[in-house]
C-alpha positions, 0 to 999 in steps of 0.5 A, spaced: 456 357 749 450 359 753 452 358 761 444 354 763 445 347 761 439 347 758 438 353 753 444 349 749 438 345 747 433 351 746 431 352 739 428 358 741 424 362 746 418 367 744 415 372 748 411 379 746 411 385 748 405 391 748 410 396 744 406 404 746 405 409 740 400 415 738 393 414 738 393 410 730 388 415 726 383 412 720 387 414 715 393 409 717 388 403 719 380 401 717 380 399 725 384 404 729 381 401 736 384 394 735 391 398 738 387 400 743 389 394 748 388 392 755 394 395 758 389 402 756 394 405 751 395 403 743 400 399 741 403 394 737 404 387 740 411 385 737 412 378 737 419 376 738 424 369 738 430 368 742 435 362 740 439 359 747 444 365 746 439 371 747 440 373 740 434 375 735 432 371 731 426 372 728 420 378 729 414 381 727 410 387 729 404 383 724 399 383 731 395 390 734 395 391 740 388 388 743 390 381 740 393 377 745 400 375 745 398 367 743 394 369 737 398 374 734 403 368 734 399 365 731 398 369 725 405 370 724 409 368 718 412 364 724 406 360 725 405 359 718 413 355 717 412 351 723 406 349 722 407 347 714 413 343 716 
């Protein structure tokens, strides 16, 4: 049991995070530059959730690195759950 009060109510918690890696080349990727993100490296925007005990329950590496956290949650499966009911 979660020692906050609230997070026993908390369903979930997303976050994302720029996870680095090598420059993406053309034969692995049509648009290489869309990893390129805003932080000056290439990566992966992973996309996370946590229930109230700080477990994982759901992630994603779905969004390139330049795509802000908000859209490529958007994007996930996730967002496509939730937004079907």
């Amino acid at each position: 049991m979660p020692t906050n009060p609230i997070a026993r109510f908390t369903v979930g918690a997303v976050d994302g995070i720029a996870i680095r890696f090598r420059a993406a080349s053309v034969t692995e990727t049509i648009k290489p530059a869309e990893y390129y993100g805003r932080k000056g490296f290439f990566s992966l925007n992973v996309q996370v959730v946590c229930d109230g005990m700080c477990r994982f329950v759901y992630a994603t590496t779905a969004a390139p690195g330049s795509m802000h956290d908000s859209a490529g949650c958007g994007q996930s499966g996730l967002a496509r759950k939730i937004d079907s009911g």
